[in-house]
C-alpha positions as CSV (number, residue, x, y, z in Angstrom):
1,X,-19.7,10.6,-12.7
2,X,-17.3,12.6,-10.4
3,X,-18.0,16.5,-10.3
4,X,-15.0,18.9,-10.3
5,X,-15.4,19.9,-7.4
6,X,-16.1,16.5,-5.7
7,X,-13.4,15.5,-3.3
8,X,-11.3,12.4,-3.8
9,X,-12.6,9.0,-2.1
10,X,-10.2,8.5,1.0
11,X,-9.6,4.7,1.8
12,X,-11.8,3.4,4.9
13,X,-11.7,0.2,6.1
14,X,-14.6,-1.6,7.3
15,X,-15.2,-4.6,9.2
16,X,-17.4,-7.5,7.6
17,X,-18.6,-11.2,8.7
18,X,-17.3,-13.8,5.7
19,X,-20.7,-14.6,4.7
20,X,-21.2,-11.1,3.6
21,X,-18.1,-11.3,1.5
22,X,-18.7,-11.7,-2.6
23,X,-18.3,-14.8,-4.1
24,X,-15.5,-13.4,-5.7
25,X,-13.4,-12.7,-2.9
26,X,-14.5,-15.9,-0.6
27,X,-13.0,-18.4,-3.9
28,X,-9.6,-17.1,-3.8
29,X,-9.2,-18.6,0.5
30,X,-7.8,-22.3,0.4
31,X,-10.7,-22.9,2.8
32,X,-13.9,-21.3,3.0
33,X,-14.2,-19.5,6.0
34,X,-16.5,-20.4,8.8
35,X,-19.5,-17.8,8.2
36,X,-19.0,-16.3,11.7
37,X,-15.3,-15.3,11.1
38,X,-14.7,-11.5,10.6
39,X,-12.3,-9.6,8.1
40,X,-11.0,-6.4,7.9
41,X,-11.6,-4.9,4.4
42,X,-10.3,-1.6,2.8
43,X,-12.1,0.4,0.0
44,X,-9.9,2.7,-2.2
45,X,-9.8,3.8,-5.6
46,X,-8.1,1.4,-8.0
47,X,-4.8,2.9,-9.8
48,X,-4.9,2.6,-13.7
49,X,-1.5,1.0,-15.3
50,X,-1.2,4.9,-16.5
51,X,-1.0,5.9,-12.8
52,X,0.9,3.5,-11.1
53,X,3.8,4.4,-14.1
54,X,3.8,7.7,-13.6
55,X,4.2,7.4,-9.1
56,X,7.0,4.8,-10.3
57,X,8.1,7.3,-12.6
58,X,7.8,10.3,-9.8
59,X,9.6,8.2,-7.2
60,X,12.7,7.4,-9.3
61,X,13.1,10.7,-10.4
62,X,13.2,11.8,-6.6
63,X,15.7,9.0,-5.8
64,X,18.1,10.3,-8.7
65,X,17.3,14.0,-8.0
66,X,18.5,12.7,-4.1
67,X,21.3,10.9,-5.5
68,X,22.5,14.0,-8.1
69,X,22.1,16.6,-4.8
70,X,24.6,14.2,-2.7
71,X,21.6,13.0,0.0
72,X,22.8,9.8,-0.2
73,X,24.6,7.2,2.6
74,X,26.8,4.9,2.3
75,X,25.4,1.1,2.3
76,X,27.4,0.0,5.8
77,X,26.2,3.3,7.3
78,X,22.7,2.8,6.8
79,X,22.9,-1.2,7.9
80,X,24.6,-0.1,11.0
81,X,21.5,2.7,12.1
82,X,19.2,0.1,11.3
83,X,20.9,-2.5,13.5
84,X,21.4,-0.5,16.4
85,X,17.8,1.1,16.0
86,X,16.1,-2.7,15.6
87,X,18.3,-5.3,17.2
88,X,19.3,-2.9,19.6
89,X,23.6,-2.3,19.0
């Protein structure tokens, strides 16, 4: 059990041969991996249902609060920044 005053878990990611993987994790590959292969794995806290609805909640009320203050652009503005900032003009 988490203390008040206990700081939140930051995500870390940690690097792990496949035979240390669980069982769990090595069934869902369409091939098992050779035991010598390394992964990249990241630990954070899971989100409840309860929290993922209320940052989807948060984030659509920022987009209309955006929207109802006029920071919006128009659809062929923001197509043509993205163009000239990715395909270069």
């Amino acid at each position: 059990m988490r203390s008040k005053s206990a700081k939140p878990l930051e995500p870390f990611t940690i690097e792990v041969a496949a035979s240390e993987l669980p069982k769990r994790v090595l069934d869902r590959f369409p091939e098992r991996p050779a035991a010598g292969a390394r992964f990249a794995v990241t630990v954070e806290p899971a989100k409840t249902e309860a929290e993922k609805l209320a940052a989807l909640q948060r984030d659509l009320q920022a987009g209309l609060d955006d929207l109802a203050a006029g920071r919006v652009s128009e659809g062929k503005d923001v197509f043509a920044r993205l163009k000239a900032r990715f395909l270069g003009g």
